[in-house]
C-alpha positions in Angstrom: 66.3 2.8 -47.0 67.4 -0.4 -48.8 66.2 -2.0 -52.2 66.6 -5.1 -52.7 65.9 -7.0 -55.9 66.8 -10.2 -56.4 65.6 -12.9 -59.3 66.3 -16.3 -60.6 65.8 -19.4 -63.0 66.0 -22.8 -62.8 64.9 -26.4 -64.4 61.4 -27.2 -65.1 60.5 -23.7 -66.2 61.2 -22.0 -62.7 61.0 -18.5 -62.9 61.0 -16.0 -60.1 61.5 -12.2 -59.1 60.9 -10.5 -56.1 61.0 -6.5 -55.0 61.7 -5.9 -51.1 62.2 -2.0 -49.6 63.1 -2.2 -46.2 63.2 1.9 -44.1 63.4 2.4 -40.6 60.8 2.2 -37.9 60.4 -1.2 -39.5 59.2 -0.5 -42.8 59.8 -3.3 -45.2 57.1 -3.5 -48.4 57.3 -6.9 -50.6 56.2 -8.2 -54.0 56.6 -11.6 -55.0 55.8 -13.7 -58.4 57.0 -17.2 -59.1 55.6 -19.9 -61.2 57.2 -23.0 -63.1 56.2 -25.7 -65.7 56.2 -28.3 -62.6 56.9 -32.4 -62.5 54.4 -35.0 -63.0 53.1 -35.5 -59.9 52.2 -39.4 -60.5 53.5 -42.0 -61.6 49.4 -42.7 -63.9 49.7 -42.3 -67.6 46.3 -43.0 -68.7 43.7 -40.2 -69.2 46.4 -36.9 -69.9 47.8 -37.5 -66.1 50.9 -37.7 -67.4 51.8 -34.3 -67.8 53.5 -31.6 -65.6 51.6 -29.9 -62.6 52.6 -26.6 -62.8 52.4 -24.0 -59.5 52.5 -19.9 -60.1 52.0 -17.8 -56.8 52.1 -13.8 -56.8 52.4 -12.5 -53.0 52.9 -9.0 -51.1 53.7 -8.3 -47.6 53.9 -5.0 -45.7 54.7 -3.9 -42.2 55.4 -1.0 -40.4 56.6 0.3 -36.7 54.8 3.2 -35.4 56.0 4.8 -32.1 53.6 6.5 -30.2 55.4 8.9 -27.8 57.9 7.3 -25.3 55.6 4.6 -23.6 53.3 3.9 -26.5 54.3 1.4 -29.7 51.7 0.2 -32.8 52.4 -1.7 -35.6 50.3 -3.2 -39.0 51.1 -5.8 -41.0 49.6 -7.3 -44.5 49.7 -10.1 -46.1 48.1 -11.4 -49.5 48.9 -14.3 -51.8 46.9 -15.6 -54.8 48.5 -19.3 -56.1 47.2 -21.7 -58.5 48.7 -25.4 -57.9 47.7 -27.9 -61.0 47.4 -31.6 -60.2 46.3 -35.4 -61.6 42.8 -37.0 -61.7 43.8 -40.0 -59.8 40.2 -41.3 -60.8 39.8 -40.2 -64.5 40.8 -38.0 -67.0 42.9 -34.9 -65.8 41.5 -32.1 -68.3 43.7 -29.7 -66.6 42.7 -30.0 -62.8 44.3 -26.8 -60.8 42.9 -25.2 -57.4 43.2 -21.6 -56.9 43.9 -20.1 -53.2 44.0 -16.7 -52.7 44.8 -15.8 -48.9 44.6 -12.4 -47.1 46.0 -11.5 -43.5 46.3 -8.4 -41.4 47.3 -8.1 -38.0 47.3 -4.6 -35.9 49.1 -4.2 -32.5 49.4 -2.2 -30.0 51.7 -1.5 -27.1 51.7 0.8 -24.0 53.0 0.9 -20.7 52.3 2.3 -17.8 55.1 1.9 -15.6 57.9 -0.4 -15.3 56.2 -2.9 -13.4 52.6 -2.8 -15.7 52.0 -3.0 -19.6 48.7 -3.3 -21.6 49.2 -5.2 -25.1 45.9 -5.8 -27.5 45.8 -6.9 -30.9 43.0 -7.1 -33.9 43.4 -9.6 -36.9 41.5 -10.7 -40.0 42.4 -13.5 -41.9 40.5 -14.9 -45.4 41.1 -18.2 -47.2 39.6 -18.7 -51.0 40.1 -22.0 -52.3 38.2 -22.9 -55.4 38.7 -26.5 -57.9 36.1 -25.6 -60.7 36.6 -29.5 -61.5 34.9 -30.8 -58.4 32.6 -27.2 -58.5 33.9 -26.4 -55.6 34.5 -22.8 -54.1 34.6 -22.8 -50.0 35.9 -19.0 -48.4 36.8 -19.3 -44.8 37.2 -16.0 -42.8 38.3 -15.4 -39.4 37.8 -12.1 -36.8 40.0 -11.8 -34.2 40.4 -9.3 -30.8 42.7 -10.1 -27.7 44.1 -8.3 -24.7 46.5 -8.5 -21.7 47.6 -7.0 -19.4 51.3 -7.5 -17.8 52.2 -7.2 -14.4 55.6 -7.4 -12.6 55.4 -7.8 -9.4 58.8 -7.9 -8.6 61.9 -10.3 -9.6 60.1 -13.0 -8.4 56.7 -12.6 -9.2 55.0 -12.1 -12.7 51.4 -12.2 -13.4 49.7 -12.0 -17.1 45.8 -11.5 -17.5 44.0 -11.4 -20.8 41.1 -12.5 -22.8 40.5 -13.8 -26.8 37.5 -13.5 -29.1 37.2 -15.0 -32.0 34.5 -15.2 -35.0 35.0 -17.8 -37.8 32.6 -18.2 -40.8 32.3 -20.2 -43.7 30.7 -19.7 -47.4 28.7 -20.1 -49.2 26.7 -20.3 -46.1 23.2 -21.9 -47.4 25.8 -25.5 -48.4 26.6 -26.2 -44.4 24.5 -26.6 -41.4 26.9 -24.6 -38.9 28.0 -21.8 -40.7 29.2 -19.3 -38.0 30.9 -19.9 -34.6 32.6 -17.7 -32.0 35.1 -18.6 -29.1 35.2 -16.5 -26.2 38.2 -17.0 -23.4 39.9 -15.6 -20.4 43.5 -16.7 -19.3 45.5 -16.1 -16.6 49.7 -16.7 -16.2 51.4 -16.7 -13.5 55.9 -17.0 -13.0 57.7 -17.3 -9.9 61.5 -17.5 -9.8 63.5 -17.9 -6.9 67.4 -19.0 -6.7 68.1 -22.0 -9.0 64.0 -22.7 -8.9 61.8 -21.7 -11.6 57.6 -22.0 -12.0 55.4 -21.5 -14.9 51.5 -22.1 -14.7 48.3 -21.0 -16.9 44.9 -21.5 -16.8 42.8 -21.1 -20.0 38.4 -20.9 -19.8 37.1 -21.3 -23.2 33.3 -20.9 -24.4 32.6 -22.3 -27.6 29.1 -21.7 -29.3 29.5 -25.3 -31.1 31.7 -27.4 -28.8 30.6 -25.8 -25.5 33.2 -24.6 -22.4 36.7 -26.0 -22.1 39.4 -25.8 -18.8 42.4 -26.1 -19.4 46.1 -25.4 -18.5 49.2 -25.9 -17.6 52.1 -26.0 -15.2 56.1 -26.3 -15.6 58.9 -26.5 -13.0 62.6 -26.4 -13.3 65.7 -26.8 -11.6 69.2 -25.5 -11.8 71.2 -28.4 -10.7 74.2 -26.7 -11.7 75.9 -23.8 -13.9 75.9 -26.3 -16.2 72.8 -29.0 -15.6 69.2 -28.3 -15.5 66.2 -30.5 -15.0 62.5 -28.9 -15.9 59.2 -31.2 -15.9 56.2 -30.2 -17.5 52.2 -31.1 -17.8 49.4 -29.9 -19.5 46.0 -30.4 -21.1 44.5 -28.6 -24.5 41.3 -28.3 -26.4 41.5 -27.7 -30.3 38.4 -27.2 -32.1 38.4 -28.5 -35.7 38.4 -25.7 -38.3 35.8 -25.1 -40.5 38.3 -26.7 -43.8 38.5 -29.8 -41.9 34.7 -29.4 -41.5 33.6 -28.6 -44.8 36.4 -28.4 -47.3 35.0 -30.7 -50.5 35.5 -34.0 -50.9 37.8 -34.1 -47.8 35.7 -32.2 -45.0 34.0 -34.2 -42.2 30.9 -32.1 -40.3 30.8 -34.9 -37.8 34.3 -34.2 -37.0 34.8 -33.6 -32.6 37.3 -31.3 -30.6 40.3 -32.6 -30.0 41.8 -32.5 -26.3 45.0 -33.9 -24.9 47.2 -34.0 -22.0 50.7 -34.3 -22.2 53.6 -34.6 -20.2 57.6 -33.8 -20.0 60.9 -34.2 -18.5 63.8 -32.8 -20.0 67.9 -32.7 -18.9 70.0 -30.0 -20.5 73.6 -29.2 -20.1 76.6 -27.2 -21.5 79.9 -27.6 -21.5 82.5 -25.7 -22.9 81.0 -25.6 -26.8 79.3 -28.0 -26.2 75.2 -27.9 -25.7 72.8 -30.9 -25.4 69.0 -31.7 -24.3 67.6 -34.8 -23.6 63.6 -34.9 -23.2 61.3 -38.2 -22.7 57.4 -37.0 -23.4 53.7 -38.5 -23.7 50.6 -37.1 -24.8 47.3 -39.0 -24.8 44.6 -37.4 -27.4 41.3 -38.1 -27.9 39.4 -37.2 -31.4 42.7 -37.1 -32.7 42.3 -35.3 -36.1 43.1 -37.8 -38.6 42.4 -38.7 -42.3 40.4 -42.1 -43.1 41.6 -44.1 -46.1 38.7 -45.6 -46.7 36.4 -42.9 -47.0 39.0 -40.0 -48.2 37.4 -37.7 -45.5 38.9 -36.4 -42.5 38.1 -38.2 -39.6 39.0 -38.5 -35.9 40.8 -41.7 -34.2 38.9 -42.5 -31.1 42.5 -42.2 -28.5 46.1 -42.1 -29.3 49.0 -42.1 -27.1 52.5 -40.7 -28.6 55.4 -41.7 -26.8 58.8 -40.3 -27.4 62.6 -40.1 -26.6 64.3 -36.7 -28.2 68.1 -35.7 -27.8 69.5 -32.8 -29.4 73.3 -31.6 -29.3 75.3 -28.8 -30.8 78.6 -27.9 -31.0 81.0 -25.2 -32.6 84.2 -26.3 -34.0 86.3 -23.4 -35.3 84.0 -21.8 -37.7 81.5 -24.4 -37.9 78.6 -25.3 -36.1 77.3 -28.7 -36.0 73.6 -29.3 -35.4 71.8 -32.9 -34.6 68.3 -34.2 -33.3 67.5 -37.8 -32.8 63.5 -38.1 -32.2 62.4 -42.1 -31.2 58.4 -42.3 -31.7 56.1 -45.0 -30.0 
């Protein structure tokens, strides 16, 4: 068992404290407070908007390992947070404007497997966002149900298949405010990995049914090469569906309901190489979106871009000298 407690003060009125216990079986329970006096968030002085915007959160966390005989594994893990983050009134008089968020997360898994060649993994997870800014009167909850499943199979060294499906219920409240309050997402996927010599191949395929934005296809494929013990080339392509949540959809003053599913394609090449401590990537990528989620200046609501394309050139290197290792990324957007 270890305790640990640590706590600390800074400028601006920070003030923090935390309490962590961490056991075995991978225990580990966690409280958390901060808050501070804040900065002025602006640069407006008229109407009281000159004042600090302060931020307090309280959190806790626990997680725990449960073993289940010699093939069998669960674990649980909780999560809550309650903050309260004070800003301006960049179109008035700030009378002390603050939103509350109060979040809550849990997550179950479990684990068993059969044999050495099979494995069955399922999960369950709730998740609960509160977010309320009694200055606009507005108070939106978002919840989220979620149950998964797949199943592992290796064939051999070469062969590896993965089989699963994903359900999913989101709501909103309060409900009477919205015309689509409720939504579910059913899917079924399917991975499959080959690996042979210096060759390497990784494909899905991903069917989704939506009850708002109808069934999606989609999936992917990736292929590398070892050119050499040092040098390898892997190319990639793929296409995705994201539905918009129901904050983008509804959250006030910001949410759009006529807001579209985003889908893009997107493909990769990328070089990598090592040489003595030396390590380095070089990757050249595009992806084309359509109903790219956006936000629109002009009406302050969120807001989908017709198409977009991002282009880009990334190289990354790293490198230990003596007792220090030196880390750099250079990422070129078009």
């Amino acid at each position: 068992m270890r305790l640990i407690f640590p706590i600390g003060i800074g400028s601006h009125g920070l003030q923090e404290g935390s309490l962590s216990i961490q056991g075995g079986n991978g225990f580990y329970l966690s409280a958390h407070k901060e808050q501070t006096d804040g900065i002025d968030h602006t640069s407006i002085t008229s109407g009281n908007n000159d004042d600090k915007d302060g931020f307090k959160q309280s959190a806790f966390s626990f997680s725990h390992h449960l073993q289940l005989g010699e093939q069998s594994k669960a674990q649980f893990a909780l999560l809550t947070s309650d903050n309260r983050n004070q800003f301006d009134n960049t179109f008035g008089v700030d009378s002390g404007f603050y939103t509350d968020t109060k979040t809550l997360s849990t997550a179950l898994h479990f684990e068993h497997r059969f044999r050495d060649k099979l494995s069955w993994q399922t999960h369950l997870g709730f998740n609960q966002d509160d977010s309320n800014t009694p200055a606009f009167g507005s108070d939106i909850v978002t919840q989220r149900s979620n149950l998964g499943s797949e199943l592992r199979i290796n064939m051999n060294d070469k062969h590896r298949f993965l089989v699963g499906f994903d359900y999913y219920r989101e709501s909103v409240q309060p409900s009477r405010t919205y015309a689509v309050n409720r939504r579910d997402n059913k899917s079924v996927f399917a991975l499959y990995q080959f690996q042979s010599g210096a060759l390497t191949l990784l494909s899905n395929l991903r069917y989704d049914d939506n009850s708002v934005y109808q069934q999606e296809t989609n999936g992917s494929i990736a292929l590398g090469y070892q050119l050499s013990d040092q040098l390898s080339l892997t190319g990639s392509y793929g296409t995705a569906f994201v539905a918009p949540s129901f904050n983008a959809l509804y959250f006030p003053y910001f949410g759009n309901p006529d807001l579209l599913a985003e889908e893009s394609e997107s493909a990769e090449i990328t070089l990598r190489g090592s040489h003595n401590a030396i390590t380095w990537r070089l990757s050249a990528y595009q992806t084309e979106i359509e109903n790219l989620f956006s936000f629109d200046p002009a009406t302050f609501l969120a807001a989908n871009i017709g198409s977009a394309k991002i282009t880009g050139l990334e190289s990354e290197l790293s490198m230990q000298i003596k007792a220090w290792q030196v880390h750099a990324i250079v990422d070129l957007l078009s």
